[in-house]
Every structure is written in C-alpha cells, then in structure tokens.
TINUKE-639935 format. One record per residue: residue number from 1; x, y, z negated of N, C-alpha, C in turn. Coordinates in Angstrom, 1 decimal. Example, Ala and Ser with C-alpha at 12.3 -4.5 7.8 and 13.67 -1.06 7.14 Angstrom:
2
+-----+--------+--------+--------+--------+--------+--------+--------+--------+--------+
| seq |    n.X |    n.Y |    n.Z |   ca.X |   ca.Y |   ca.Z |    c.X |    c.Y |    c.Z |
+-----+--------+--------+--------+--------+--------+--------+--------+--------+--------+
|   1 |   13.2 |   -5.7 |   -7.8 |   12.3 |   -4.5 |   -7.8 |   13.2 |   -3.3 |   -7.8 |
|   2 |   12.8 |   -2.2 |   -7.1 |   13.7 |   -1.1 |   -7.1 |   12.9 |    0.0 |   -7.9 |
+-----+--------+--------+--------+--------+--------+--------+--------+--------+--------+
END
This chain:
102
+-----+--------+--------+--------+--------+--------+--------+--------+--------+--------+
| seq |    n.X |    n.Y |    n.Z |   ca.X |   ca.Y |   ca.Z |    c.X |    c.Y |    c.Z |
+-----+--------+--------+--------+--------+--------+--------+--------+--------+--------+
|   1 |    0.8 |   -1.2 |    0.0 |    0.0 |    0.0 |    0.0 |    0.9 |    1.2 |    0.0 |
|   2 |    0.3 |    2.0 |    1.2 |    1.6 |    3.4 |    0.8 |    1.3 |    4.4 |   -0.3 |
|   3 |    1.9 |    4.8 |   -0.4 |    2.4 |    6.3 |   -1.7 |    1.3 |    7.5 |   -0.7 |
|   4 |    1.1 |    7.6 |    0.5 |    0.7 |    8.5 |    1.2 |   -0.6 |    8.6 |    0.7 |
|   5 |   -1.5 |    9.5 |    0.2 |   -2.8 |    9.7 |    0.0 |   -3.6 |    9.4 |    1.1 |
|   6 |   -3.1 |   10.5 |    2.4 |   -3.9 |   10.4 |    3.6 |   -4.1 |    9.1 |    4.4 |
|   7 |   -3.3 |    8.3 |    4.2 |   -3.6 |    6.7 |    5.0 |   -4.8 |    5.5 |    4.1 |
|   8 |   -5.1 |    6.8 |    3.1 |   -6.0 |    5.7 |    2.2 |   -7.3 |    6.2 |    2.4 |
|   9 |   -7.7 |    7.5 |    3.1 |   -9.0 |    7.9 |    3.5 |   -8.8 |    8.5 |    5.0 |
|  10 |  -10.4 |    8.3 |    5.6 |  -10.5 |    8.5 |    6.8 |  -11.8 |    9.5 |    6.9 |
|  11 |  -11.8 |   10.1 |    7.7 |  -12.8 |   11.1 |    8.4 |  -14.0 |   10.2 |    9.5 |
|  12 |  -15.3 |   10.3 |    9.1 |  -16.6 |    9.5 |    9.4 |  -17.2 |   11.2 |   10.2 |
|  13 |  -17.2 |   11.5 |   11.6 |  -18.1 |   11.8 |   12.3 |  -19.4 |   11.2 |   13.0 |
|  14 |  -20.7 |   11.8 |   12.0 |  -21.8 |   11.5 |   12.0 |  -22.6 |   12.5 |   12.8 |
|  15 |  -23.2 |   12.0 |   14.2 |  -24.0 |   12.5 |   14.8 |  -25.9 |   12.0 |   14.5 |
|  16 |  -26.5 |   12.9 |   14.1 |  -28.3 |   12.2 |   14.1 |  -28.0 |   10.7 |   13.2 |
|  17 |  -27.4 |   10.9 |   12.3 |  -26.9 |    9.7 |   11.5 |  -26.4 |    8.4 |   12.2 |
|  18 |  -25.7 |    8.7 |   12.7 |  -24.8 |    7.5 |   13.1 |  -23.4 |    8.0 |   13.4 |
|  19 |  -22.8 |    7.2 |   13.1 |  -21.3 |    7.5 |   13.2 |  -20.5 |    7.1 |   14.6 |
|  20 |  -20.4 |    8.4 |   14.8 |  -19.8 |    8.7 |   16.0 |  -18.1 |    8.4 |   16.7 |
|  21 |  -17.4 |    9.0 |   15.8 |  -16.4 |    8.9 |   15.4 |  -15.9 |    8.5 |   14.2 |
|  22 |  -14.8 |    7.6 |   14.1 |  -13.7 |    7.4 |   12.7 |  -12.2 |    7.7 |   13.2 |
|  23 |  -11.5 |    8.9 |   12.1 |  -10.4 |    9.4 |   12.3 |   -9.5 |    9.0 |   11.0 |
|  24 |   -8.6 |    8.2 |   11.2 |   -7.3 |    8.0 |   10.0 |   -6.9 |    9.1 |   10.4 |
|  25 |   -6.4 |    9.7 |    8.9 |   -5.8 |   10.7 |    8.7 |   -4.4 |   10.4 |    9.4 |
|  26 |   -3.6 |   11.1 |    9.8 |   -1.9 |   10.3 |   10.3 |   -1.1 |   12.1 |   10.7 |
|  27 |   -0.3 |   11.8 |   10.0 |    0.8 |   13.1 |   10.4 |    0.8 |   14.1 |   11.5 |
|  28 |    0.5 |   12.9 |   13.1 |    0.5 |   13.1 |   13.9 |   -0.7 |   14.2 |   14.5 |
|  29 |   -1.7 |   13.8 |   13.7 |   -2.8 |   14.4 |   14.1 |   -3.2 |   16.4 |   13.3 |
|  30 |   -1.9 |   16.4 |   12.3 |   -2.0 |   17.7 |   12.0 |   -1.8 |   18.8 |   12.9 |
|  31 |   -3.1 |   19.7 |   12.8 |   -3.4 |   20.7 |   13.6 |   -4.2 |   20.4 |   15.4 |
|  32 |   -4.6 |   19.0 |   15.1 |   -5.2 |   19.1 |   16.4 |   -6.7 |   19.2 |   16.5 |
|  33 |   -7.4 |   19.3 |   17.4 |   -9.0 |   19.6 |   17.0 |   -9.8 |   18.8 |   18.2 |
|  34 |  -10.6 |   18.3 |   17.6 |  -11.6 |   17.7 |   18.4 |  -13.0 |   17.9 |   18.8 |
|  35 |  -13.1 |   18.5 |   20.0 |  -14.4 |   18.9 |   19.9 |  -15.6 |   17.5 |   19.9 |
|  36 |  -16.8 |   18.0 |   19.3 |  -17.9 |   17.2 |   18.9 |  -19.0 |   17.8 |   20.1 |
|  37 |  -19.8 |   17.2 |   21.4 |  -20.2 |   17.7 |   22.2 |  -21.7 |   17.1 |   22.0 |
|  38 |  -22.6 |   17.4 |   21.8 |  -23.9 |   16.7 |   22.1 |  -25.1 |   17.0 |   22.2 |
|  39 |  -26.0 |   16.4 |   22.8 |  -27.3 |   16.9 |   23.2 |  -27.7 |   18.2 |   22.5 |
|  40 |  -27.3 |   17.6 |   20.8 |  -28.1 |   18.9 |   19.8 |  -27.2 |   20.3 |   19.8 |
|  41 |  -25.7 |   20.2 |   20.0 |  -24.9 |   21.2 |   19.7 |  -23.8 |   21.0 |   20.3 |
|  42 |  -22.8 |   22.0 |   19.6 |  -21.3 |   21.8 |   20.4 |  -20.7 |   22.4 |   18.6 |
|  43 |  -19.4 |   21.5 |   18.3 |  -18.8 |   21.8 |   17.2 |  -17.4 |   21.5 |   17.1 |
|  44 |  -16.7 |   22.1 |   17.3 |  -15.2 |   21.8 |   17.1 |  -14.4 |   21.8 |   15.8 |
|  45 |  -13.7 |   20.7 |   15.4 |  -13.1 |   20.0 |   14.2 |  -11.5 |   20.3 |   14.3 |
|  46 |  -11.1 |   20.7 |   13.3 |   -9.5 |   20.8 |   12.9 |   -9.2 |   20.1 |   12.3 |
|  47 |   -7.9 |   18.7 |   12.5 |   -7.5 |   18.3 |   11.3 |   -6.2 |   19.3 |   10.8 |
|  48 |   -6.5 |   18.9 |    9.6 |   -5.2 |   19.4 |    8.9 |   -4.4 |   18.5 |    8.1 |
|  49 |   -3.3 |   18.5 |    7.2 |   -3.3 |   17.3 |    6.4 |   -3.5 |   17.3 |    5.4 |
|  50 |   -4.3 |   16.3 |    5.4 |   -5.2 |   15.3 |    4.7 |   -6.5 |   16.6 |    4.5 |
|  51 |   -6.8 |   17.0 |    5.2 |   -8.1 |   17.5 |    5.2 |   -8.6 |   17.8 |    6.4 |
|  52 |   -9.8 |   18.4 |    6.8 |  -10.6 |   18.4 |    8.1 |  -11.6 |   19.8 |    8.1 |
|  53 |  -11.9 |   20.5 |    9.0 |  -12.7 |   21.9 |    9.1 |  -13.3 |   21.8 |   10.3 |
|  54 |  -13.9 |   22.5 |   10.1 |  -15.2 |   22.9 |   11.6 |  -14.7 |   24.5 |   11.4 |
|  55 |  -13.8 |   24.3 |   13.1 |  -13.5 |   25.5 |   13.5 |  -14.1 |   26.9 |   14.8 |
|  56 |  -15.3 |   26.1 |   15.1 |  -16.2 |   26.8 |   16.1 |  -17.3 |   25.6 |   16.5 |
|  57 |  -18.6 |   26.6 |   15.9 |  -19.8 |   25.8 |   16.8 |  -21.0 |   27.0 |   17.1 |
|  58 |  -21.9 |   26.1 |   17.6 |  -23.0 |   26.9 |   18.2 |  -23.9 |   27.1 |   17.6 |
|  59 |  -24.3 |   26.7 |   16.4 |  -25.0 |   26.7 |   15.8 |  -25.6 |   28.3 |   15.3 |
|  60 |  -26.8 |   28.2 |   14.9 |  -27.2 |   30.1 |   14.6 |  -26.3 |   30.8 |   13.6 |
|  61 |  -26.5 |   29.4 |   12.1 |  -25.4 |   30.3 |   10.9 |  -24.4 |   30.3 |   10.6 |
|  62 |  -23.9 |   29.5 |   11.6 |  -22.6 |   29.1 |   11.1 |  -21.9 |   28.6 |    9.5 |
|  63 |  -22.6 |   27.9 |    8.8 |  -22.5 |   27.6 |    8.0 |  -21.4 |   26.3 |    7.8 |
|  64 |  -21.3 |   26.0 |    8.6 |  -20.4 |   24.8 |    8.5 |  -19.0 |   25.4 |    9.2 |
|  65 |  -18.7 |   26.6 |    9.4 |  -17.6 |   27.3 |    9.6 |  -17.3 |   27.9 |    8.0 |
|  66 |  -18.4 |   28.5 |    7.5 |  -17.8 |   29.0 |    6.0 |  -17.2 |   28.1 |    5.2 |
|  67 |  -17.7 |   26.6 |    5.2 |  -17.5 |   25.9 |    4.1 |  -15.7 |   25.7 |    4.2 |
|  68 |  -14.8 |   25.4 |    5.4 |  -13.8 |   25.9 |    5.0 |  -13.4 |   24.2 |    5.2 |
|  69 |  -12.1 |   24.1 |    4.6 |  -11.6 |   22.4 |    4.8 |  -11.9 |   21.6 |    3.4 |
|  70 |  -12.7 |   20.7 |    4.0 |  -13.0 |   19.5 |    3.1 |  -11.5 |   18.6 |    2.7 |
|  71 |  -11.0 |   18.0 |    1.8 |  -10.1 |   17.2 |    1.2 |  -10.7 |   15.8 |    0.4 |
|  72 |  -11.7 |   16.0 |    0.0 |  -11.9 |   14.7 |   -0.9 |  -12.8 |   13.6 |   -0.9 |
|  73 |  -12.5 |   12.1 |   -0.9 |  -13.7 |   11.6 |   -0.8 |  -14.8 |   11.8 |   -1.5 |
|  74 |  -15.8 |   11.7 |   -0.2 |  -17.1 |   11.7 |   -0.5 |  -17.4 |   13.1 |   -0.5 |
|  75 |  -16.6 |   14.4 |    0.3 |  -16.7 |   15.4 |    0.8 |  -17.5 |   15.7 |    2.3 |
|  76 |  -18.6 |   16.8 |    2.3 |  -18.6 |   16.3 |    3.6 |  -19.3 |   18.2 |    4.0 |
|  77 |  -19.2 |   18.1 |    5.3 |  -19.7 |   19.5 |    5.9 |  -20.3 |   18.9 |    6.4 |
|  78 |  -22.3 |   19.6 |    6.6 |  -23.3 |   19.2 |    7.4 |  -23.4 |   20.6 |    8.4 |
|  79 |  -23.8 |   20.8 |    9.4 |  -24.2 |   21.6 |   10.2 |  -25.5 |   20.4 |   10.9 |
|  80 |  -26.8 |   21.4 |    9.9 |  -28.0 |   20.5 |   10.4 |  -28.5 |   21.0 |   11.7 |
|  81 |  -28.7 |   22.2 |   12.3 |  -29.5 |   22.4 |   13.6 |  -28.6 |   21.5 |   14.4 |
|  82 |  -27.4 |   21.6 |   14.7 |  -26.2 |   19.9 |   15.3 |  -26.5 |   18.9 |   14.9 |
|  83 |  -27.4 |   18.3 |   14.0 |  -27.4 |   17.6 |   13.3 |  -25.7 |   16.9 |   13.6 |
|  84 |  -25.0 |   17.3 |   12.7 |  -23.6 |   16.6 |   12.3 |  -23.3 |   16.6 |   10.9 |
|  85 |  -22.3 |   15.5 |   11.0 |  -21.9 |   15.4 |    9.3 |  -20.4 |   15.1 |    9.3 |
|  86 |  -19.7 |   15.6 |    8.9 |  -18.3 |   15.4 |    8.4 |  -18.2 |   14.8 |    7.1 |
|  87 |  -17.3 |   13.8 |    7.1 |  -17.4 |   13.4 |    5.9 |  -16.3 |   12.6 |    5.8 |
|  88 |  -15.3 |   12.5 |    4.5 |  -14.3 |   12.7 |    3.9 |  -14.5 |   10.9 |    3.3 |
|  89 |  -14.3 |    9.5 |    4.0 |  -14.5 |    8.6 |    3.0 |  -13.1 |    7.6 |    3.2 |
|  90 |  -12.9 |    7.1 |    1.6 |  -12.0 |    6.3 |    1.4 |  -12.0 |    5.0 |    2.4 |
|  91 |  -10.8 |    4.6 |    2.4 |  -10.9 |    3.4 |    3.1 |  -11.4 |    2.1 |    2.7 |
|  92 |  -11.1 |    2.0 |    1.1 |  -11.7 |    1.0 |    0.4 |  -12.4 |    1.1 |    0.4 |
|  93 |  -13.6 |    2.3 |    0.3 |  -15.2 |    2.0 |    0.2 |  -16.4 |    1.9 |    1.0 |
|  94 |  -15.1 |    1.1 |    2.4 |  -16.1 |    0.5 |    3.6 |  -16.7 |   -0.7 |    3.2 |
|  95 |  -15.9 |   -1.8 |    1.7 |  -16.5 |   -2.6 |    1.6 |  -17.6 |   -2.5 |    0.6 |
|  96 |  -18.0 |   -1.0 |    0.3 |  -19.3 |   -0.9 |   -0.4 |  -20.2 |    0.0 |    0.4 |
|  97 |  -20.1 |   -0.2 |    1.5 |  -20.8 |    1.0 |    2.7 |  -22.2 |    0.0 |    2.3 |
|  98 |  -22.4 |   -0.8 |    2.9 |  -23.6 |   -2.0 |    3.2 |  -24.3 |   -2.2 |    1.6 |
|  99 |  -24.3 |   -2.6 |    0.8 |  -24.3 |   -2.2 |   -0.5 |  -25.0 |   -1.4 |   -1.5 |
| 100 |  -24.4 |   -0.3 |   -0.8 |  -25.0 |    1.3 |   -1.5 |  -26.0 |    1.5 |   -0.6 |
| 101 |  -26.1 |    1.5 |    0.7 |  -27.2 |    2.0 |    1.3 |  -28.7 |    1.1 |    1.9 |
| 102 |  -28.4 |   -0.2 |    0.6 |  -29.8 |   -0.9 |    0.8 |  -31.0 |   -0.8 |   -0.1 |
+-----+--------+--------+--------+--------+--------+--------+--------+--------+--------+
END
C-alpha cells in the first residue's frame, strides 16, 4: 500500500446519477482539466493534487464554480440544472458501494 494519500481515492463523475467517469488521482494528471459535455450542460473539471474543481460551466449560478476544490472523501460538488456530481470517493469503499445503497 503506498504512503501517497492520492492513489488511495479517486474522483466519481456522475452524470443524471450515473457514473460517467472514474479518475485515479496520479501526479501526472495535475493541472489538467476535463471537460464534462452533455445533453443537460457543459462543465469543465480541474484536477489538482489530490483535489478536483469545476472551473467553467453553463450553468445560470454558477454555484459549482464558488464551491472551490474538493479534497476529501465523500466530498462532492453538485451543479444541479447539469445535473452533475463530483465526488471525492476512497478506493476501499467501492467494496461498500452495493451495500450502502440498498
């Protein structure tokens, strides 16, 4: 098991509740951004390390631009008129995904 925090949680992009995307955190990926494109909206993501931000979307309030960079599991930025969800989850507790949500 590594010493590294970030290889022990990963980033869950959730579109209309389903998960769209999964991002391991990795060195490599500091400072790059991914845009999120879909039917409902358009939202662009920053990783940083070991944390994640919504750095431009369409949305009216922009509320998911204030909230700023998430860091911790079970953190998450929603931008609902996109319906998206960012969210900050450990790697261990994919074996309690199934579980919690019955």
């Amino acid at each position: 098991r590594s010493a590294f925090n970030y290889e022990e949680k990963y980033i869950s992009i959730q579109v209309n509740g389903e998960e769209v995307k999964k991002i391991i955190f990795d060195t490599n990926l500091i400072g790059k951004t991914i845009p999120v494109e879909t039917e409902y909206g358009y939202n662009l993501i920053e990783i940083g390390e070991d944390k994640v931000r919504v750095i431009e979307a369409d949305c009216p309030d922009q509320l998911d631009l204030k909230q700023g960079f998430i860091y911790q599991d079970g953190e998450v930025i929603v931008c609902l008129p996109n319906r998206l969800v960012i969210e900050i989850k450990g790697i261990d507790d994919e074996m309690d995904v199934d579980h919690i949500s019955r």
